[in-house]
N, CA and C atoms as an extended XYZ file, in Angstrom:
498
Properties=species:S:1:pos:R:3:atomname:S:1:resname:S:1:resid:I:1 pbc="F F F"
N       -75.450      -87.239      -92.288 N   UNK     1
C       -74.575      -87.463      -93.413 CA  UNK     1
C       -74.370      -86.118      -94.111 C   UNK     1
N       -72.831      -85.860      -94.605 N   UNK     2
C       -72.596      -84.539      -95.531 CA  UNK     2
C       -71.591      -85.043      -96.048 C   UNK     2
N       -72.196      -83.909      -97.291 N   UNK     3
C       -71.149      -84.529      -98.964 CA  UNK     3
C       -71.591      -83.552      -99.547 C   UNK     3
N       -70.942      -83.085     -100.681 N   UNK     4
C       -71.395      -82.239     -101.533 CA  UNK     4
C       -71.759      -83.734     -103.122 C   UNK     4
N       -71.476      -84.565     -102.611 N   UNK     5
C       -72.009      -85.657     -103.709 CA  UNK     5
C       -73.163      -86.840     -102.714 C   UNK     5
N       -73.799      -87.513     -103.544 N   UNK     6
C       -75.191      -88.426     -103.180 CA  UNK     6
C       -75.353      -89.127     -103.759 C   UNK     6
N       -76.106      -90.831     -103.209 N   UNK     7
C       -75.923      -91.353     -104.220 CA  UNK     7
C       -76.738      -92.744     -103.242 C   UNK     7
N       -77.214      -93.636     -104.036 N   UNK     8
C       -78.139      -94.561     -102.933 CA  UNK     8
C       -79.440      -93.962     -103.442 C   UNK     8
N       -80.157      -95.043     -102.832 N   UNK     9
C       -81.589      -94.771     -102.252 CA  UNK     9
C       -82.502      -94.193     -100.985 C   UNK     9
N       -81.377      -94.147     -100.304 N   UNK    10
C       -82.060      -93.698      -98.941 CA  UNK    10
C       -82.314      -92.409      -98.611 C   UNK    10
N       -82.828      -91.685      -97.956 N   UNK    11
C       -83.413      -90.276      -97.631 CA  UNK    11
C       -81.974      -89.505      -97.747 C   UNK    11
N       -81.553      -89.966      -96.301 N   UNK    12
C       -80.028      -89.068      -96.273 CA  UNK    12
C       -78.795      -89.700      -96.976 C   UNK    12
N       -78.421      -89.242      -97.995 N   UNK    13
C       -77.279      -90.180      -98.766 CA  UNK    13
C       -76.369      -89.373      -99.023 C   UNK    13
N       -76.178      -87.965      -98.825 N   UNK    14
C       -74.969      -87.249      -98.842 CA  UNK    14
C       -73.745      -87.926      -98.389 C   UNK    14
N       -72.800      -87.548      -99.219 N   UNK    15
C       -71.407      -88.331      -98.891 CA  UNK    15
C       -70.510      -87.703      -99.540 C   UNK    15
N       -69.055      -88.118      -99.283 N   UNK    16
C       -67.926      -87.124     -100.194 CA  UNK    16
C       -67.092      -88.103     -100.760 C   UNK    16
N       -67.782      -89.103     -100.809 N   UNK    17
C       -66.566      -90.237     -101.792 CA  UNK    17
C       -66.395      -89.857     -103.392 C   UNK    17
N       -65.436      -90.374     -103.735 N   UNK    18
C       -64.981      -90.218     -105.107 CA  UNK    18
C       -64.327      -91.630     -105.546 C   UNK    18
N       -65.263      -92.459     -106.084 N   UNK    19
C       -64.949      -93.632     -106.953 CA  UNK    19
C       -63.717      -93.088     -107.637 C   UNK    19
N       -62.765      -94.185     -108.241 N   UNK    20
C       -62.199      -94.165     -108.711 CA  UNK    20
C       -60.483      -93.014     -108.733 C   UNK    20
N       -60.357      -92.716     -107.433 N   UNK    21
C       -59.586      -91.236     -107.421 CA  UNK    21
C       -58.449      -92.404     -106.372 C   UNK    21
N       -57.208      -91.644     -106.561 N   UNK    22
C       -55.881      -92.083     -105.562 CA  UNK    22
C       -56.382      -91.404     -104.429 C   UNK    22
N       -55.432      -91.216     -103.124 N   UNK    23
C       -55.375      -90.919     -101.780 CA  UNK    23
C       -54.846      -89.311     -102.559 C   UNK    23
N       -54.028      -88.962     -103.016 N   UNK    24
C       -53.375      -87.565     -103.046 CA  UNK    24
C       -54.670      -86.883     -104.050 C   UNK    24
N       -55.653      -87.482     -104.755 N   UNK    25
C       -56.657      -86.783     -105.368 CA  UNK    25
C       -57.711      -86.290     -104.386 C   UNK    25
N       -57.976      -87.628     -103.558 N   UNK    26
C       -58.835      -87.192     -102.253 CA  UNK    26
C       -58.671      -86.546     -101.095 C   UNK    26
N       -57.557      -86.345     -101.243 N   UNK    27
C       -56.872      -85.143     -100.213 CA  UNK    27
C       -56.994      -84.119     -100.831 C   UNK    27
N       -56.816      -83.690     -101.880 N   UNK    28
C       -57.218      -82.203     -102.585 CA  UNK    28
C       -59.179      -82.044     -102.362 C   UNK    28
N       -59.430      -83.256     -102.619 N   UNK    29
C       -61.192      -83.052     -102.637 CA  UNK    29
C       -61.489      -82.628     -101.097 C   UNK    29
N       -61.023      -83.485      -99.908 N   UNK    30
C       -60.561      -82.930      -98.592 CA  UNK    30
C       -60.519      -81.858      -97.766 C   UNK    30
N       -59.448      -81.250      -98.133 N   UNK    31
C       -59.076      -79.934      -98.413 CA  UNK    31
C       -60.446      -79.134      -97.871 C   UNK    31
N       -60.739      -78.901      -99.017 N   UNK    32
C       -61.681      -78.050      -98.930 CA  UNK    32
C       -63.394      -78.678      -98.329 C   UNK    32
N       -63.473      -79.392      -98.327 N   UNK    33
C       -64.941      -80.181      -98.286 CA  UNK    33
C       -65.082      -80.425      -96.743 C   UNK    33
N       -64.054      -80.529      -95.958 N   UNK    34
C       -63.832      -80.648      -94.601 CA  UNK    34
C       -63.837      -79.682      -93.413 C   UNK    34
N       -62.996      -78.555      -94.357 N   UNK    35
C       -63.258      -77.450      -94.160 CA  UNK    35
C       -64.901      -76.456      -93.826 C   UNK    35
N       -65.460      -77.027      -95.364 N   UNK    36
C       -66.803      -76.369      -95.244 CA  UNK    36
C       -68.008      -77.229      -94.460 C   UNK    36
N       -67.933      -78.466      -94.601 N   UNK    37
C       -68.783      -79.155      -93.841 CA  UNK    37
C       -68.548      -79.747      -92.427 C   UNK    37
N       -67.179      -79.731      -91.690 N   UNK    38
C       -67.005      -79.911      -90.604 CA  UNK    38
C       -67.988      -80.872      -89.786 C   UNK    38
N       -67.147      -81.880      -90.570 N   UNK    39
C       -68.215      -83.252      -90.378 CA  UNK    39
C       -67.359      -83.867      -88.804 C   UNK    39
N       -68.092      -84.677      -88.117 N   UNK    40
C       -67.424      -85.002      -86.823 CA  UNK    40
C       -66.974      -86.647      -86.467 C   UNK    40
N       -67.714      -87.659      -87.749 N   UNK    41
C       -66.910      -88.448      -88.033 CA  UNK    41
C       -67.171      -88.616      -89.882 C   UNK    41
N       -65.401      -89.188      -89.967 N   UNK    42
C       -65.081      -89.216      -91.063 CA  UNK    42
C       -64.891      -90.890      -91.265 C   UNK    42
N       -65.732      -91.583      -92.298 N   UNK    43
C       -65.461      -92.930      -92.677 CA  UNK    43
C       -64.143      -92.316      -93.919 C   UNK    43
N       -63.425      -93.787      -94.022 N   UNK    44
C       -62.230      -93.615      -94.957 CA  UNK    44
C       -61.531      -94.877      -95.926 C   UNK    44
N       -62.043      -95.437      -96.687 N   UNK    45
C       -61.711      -96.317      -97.339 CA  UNK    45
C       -61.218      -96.086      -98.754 C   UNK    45
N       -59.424      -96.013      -98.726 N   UNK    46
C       -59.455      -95.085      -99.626 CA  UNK    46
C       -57.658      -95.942     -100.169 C   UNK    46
N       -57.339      -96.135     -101.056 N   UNK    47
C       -56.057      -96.179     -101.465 CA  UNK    47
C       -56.553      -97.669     -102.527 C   UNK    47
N       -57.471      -98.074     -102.993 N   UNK    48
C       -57.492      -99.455     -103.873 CA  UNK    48
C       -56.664      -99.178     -105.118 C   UNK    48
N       -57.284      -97.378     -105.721 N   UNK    49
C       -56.775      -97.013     -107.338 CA  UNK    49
C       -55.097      -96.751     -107.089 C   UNK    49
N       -54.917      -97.063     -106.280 N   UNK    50
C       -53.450      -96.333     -105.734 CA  UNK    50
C       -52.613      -97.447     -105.929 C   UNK    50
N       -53.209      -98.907     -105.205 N   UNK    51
C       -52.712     -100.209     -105.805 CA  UNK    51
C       -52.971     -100.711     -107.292 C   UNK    51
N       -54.196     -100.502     -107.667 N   UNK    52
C       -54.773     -100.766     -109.046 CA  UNK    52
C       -53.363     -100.068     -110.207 C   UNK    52
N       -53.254      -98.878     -110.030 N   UNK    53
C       -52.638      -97.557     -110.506 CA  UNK    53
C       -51.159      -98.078     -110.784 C   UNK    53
N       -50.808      -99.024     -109.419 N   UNK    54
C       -49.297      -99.249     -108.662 CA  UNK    54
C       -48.523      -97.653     -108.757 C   UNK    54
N       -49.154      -96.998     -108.127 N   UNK    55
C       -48.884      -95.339     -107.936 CA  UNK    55
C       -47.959      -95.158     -105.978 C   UNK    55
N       -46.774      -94.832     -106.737 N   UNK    56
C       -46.336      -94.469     -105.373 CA  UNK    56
C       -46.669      -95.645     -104.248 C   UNK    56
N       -46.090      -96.554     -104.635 N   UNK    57
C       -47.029      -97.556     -103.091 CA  UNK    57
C       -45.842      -98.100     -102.076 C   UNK    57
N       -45.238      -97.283     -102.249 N   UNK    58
C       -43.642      -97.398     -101.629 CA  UNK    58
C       -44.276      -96.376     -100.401 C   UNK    58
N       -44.609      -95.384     -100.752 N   UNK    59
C       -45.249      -93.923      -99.538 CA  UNK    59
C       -46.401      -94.447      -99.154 C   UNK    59
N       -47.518      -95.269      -99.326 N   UNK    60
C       -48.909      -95.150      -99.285 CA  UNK    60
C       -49.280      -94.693      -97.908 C   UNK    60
N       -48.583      -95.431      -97.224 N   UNK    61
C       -49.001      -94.973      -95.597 CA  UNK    61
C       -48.640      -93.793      -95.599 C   UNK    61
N       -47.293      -92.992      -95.789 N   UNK    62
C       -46.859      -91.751      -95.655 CA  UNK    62
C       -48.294      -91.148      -96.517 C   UNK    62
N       -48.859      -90.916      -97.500 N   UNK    63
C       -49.951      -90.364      -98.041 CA  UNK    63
C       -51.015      -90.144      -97.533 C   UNK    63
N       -51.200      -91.405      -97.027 N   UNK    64
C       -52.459      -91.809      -96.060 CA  UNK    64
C       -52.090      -90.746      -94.593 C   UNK    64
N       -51.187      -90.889      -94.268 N   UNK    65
C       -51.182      -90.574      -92.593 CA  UNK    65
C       -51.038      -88.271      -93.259 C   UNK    65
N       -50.511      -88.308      -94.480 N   UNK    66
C       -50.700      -86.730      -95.043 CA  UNK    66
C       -52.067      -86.211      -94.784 C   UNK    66
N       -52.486      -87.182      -95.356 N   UNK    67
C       -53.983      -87.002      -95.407 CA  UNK    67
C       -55.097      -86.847      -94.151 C   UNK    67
N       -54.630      -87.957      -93.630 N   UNK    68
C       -55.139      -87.619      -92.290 CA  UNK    68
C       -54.914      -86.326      -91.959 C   UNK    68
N       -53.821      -85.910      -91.722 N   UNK    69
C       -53.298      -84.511      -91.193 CA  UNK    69
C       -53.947      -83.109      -91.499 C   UNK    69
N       -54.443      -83.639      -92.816 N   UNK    70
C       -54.957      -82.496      -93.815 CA  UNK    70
C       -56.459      -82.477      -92.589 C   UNK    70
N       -57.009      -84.083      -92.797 N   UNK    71
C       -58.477      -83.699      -92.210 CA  UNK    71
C       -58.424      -82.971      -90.509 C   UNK    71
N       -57.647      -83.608      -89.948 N   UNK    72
C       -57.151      -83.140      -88.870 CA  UNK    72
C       -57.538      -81.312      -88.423 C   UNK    72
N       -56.152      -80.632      -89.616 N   UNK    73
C       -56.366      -79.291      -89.650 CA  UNK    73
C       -57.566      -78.598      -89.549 C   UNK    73
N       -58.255      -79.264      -90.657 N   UNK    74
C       -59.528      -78.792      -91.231 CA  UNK    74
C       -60.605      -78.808      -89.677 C   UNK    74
N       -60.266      -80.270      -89.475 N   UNK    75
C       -61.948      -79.861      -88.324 CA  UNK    75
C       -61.069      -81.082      -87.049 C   UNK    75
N       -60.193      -80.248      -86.093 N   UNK    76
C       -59.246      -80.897      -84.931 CA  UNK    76
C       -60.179      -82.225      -84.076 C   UNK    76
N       -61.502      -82.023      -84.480 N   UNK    77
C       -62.281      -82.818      -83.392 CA  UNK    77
C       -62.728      -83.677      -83.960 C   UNK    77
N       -62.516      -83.800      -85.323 N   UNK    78
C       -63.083      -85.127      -86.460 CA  UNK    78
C       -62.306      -86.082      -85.154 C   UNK    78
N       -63.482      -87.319      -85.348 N   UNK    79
C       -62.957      -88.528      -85.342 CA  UNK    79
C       -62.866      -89.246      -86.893 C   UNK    79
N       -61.989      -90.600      -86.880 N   UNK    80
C       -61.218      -90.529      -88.456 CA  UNK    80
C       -61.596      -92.617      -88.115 C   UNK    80
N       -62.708      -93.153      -88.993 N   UNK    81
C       -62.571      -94.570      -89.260 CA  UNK    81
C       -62.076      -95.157      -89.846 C   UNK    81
N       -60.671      -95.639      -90.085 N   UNK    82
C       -59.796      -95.841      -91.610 CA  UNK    82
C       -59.843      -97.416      -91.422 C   UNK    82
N       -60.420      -97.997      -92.641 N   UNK    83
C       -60.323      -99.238      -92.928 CA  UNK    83
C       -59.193      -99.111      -93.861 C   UNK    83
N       -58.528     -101.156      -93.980 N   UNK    84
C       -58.170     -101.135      -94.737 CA  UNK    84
C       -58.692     -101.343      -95.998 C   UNK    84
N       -57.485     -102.156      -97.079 N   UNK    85
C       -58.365     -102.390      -98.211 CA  UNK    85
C       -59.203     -103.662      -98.188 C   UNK    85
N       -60.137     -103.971      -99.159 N   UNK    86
C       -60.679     -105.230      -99.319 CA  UNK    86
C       -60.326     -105.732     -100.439 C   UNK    86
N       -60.036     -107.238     -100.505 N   UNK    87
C       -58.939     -107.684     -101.293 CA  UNK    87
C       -59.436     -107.933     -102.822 C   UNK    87
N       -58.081     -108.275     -103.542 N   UNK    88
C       -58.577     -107.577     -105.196 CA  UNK    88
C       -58.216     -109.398     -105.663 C   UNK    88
N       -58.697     -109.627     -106.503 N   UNK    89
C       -58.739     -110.743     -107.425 CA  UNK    89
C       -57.375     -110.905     -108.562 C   UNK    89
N       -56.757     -109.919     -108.650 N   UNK    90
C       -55.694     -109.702     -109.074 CA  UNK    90
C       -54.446     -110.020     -107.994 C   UNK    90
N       -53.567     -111.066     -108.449 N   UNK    91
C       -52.484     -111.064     -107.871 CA  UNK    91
C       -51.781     -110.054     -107.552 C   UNK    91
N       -50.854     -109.037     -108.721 N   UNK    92
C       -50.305     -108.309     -108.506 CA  UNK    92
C       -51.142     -107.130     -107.628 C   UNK    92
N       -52.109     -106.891     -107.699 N   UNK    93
C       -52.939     -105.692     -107.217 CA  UNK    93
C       -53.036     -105.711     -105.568 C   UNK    93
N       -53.515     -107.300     -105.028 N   UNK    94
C       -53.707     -108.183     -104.228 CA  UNK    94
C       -52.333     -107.832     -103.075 C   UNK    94
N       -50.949     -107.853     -104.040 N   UNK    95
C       -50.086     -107.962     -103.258 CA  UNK    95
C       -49.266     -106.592     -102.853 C   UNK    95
N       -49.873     -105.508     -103.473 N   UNK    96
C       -50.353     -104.090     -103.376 CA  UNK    96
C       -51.059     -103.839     -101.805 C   UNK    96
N       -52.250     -104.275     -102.178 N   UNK    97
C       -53.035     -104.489     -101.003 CA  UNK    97
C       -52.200     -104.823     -100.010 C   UNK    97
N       -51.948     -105.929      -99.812 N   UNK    98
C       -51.381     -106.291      -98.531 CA  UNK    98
C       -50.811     -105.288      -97.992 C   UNK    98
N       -49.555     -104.472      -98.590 N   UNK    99
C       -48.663     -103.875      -98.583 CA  UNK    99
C       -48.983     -102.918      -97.773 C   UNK    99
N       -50.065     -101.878      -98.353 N   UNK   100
C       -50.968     -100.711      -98.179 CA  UNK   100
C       -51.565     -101.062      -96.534 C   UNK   100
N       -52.188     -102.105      -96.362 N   UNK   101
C       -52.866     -102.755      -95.534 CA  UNK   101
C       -52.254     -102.211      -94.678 C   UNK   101
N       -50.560     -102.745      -94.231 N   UNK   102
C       -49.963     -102.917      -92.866 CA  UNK   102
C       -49.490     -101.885      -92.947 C   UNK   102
N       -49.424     -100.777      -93.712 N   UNK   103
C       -48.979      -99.277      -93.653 CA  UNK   103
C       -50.426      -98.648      -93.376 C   UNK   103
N       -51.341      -98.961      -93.495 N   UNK   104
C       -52.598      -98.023      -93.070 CA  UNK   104
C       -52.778      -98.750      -91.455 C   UNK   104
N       -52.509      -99.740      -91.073 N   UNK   105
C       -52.713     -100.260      -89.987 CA  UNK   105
C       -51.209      -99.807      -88.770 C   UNK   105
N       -50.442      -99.286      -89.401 N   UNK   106
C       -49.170      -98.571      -88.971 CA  UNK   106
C       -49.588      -97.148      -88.531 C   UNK   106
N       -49.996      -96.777      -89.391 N   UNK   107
C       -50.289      -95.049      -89.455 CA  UNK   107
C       -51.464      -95.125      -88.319 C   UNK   107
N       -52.289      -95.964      -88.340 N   UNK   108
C       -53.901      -95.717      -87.645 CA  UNK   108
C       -52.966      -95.846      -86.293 C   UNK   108
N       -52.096      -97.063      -86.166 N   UNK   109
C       -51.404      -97.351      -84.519 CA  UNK   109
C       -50.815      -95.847      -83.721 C   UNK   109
N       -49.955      -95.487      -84.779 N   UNK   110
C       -49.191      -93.877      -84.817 CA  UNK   110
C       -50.189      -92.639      -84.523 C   UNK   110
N       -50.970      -93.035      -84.945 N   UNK   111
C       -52.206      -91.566      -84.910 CA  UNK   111
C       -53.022      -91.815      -83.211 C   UNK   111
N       -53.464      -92.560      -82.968 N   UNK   112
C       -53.646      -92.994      -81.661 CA  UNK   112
C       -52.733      -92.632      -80.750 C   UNK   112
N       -51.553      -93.169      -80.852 N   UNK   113
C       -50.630      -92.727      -79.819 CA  UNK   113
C       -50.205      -91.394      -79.729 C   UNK   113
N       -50.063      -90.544      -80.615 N   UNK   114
C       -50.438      -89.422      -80.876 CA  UNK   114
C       -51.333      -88.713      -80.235 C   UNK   114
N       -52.673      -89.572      -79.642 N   UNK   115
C       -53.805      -88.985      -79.071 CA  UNK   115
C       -55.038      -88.438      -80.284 C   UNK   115
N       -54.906      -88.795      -81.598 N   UNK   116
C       -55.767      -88.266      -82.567 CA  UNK   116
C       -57.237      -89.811      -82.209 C   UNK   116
N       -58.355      -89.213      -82.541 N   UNK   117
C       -59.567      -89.853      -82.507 CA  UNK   117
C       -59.712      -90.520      -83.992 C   UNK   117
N       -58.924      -91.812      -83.779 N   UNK   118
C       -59.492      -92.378      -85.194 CA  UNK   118
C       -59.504      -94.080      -84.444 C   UNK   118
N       -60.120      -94.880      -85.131 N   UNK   119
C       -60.602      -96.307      -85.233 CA  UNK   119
C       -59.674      -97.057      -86.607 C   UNK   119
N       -59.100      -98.014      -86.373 N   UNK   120
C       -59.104      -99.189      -87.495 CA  UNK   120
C       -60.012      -99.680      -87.718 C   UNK   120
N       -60.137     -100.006      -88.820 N   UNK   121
C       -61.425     -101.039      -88.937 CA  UNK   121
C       -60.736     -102.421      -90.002 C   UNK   121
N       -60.553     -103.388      -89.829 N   UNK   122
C       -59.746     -104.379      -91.206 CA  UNK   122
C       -61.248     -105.176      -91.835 C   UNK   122
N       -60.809     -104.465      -93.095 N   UNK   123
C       -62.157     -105.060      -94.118 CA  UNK   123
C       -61.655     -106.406      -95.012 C   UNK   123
N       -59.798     -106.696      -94.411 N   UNK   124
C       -59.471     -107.934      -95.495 CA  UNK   124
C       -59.396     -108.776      -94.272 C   UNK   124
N       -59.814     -108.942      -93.128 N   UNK   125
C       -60.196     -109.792      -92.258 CA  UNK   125
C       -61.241     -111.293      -92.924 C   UNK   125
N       -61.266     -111.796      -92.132 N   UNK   126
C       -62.274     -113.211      -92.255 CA  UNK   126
C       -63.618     -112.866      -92.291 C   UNK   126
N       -64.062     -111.396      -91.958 N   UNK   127
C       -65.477     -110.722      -91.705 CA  UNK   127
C       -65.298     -109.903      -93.184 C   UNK   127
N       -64.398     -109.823      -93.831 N   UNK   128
C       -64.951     -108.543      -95.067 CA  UNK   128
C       -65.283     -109.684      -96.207 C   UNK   128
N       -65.227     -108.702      -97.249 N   UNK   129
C       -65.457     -109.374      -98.169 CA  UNK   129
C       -64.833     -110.490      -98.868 C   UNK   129
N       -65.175     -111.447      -99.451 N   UNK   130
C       -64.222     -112.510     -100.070 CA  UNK   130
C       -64.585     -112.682     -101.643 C   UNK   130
N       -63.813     -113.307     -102.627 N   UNK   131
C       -63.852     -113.654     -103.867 CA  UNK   131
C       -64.843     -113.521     -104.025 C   UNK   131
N       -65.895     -114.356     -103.663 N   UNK   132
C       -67.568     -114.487     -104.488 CA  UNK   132
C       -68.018     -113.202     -103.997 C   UNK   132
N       -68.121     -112.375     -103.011 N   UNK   133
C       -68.091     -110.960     -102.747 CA  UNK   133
C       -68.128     -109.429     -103.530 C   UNK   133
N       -67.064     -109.880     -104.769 N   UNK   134
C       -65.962     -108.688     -105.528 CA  UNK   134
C       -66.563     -109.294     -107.093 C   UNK   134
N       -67.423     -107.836     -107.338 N   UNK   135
C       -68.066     -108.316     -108.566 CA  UNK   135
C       -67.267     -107.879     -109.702 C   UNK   135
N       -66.600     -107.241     -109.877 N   UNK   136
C       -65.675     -107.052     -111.126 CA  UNK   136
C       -63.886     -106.886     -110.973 C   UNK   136
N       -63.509     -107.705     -109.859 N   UNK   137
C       -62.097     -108.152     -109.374 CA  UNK   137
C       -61.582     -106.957     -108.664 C   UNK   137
N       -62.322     -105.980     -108.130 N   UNK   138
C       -62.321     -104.906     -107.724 CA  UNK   138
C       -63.055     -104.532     -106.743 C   UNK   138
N       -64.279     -103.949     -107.016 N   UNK   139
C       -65.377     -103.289     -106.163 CA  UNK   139
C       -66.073     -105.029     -105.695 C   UNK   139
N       -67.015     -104.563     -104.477 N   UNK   140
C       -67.672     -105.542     -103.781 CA  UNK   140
C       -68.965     -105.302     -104.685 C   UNK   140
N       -69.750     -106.585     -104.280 N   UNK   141
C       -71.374     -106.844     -104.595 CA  UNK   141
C       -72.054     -106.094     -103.208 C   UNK   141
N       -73.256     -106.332     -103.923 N   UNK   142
C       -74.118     -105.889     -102.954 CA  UNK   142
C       -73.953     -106.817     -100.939 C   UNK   142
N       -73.654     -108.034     -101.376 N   UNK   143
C       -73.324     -108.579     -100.141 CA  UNK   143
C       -71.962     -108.444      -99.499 C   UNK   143
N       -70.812     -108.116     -100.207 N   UNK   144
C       -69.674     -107.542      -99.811 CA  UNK   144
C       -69.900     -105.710      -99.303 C   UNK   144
N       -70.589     -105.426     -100.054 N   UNK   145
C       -71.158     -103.936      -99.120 CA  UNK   145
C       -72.132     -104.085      -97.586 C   UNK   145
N       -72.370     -105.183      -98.369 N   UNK   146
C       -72.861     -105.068      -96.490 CA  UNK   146
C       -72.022     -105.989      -95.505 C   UNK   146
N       -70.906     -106.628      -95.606 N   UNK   147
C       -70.151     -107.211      -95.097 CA  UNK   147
C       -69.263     -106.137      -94.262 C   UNK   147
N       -69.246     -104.987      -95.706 N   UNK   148
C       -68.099     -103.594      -95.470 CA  UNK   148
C       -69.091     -103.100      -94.246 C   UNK   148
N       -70.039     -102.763      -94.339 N   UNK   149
C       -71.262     -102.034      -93.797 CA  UNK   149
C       -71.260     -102.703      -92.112 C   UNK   149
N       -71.110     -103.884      -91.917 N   UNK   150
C       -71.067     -104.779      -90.737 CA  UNK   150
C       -69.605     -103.887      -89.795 C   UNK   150
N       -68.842     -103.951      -90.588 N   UNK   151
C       -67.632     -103.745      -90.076 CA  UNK   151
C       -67.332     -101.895      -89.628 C   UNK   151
N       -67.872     -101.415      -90.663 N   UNK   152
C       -68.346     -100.197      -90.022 CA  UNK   152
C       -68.935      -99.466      -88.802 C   UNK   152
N       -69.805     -100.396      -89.260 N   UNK   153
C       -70.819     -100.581      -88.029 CA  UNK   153
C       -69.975     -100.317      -86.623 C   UNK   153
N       -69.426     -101.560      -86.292 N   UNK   154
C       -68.736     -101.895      -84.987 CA  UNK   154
C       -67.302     -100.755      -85.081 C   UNK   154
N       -67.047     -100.360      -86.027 N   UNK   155
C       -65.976      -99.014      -85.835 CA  UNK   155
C       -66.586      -97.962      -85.335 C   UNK   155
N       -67.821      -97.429      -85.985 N   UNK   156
C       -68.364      -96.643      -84.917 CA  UNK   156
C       -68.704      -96.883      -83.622 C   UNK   156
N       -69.099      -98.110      -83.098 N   UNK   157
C       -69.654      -98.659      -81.904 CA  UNK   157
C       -67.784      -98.409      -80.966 C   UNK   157
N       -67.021      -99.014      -81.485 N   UNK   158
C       -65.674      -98.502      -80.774 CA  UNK   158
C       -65.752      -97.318      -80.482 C   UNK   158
N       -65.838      -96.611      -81.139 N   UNK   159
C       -65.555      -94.903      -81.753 CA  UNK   159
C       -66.419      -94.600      -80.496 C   UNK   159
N       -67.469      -94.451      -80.267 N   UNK   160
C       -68.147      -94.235      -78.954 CA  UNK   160
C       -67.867      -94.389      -77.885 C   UNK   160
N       -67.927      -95.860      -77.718 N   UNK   161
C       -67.525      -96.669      -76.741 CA  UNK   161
C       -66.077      -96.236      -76.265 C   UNK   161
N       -64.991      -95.357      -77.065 N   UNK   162
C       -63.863      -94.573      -76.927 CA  UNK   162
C       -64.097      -93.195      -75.968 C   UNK   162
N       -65.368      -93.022      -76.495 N   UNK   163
C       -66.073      -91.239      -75.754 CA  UNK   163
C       -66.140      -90.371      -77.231 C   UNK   163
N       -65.156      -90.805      -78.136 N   UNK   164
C       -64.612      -90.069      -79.649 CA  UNK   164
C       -66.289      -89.429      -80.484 C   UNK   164
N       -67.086      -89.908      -80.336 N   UNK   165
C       -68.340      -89.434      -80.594 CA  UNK   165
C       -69.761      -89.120      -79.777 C   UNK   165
N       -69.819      -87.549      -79.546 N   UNK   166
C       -70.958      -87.610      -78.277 CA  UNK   166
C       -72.255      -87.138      -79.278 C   UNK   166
């Protein structure tokens, strides 16, 4: 694990997430963090504040697939796990989501054919999290993190099982 941020209980907890930030904030954090740590897979769950925000969600995929590009540059041999979102308790937010969803599930199709090393992973599937899940109509509980965590899981197990990680 590498991050210039940490957080958890466990030994190795380095990570580079940023609660609360859009896709075009975490592409600037990106940028540079990718660059210096030349990490070889990249988890990516990223565009909720973007629906929350209702920021630009006309582009989201175009942002998303920017972004990719950015990590791309930075380190050509990243493999890239992009889930989508997990769903919000809010109608309007909810229907954001969706939106975002089939544009991150567009871009992941596009990047593949392309020949780039990335995985889908869908976290608003029947396996992610659900209502009793999402402790403040937003973020997951502790059992919706490990629901997320399940699904991960088997993105890396693809990701291998691809050759994408030796």
């Amino acid at each position: 694990m590498v991050g210039s941020r940490s957080a958890g209980s466990m030994s190795n907890n380095d990570h580079e997430g940023w609660r609360g930030f859009r896709i075009d904030q975490i592409e600037s954090k990106a940028k540079n963090s990718v660059l210096q740590l030349m990490p070889n897979l990249i988890t990516i769950n990223a565009g909720s504040n973007d629906c929350i925000q209702d920021f630009d969600i006309e582009r989201i995929g175009k942002r998303m697939g920017n972004m990719l590009d950015v990590i791309w540059a930075a380190s050509p041999n990243s493999t890239i796990i992009l889930s989508n979102l997990i769903l919000s308790l809010e109608i309007e937010v909810e229907s954001r989501i969706k939106w975002a969803n089939d544009q991150f599930r567009d871009i992941a199709l596009s990047k593949q054919s392309e020949g780039k090393r990335i995985v889908f992973v869908d976290m608003h599937s029947q396996w992610g999290p659900k209502e009793n899940d999402i402790s403040d109509g937003t973020h997951p509980n502790d059992q919706g993190y490990y629901k997320m965590a399940k699904i991960w899981y088997k993105g890396v197990l693809e990701a291998m099982a691809k050759g994408f990680i030796s």
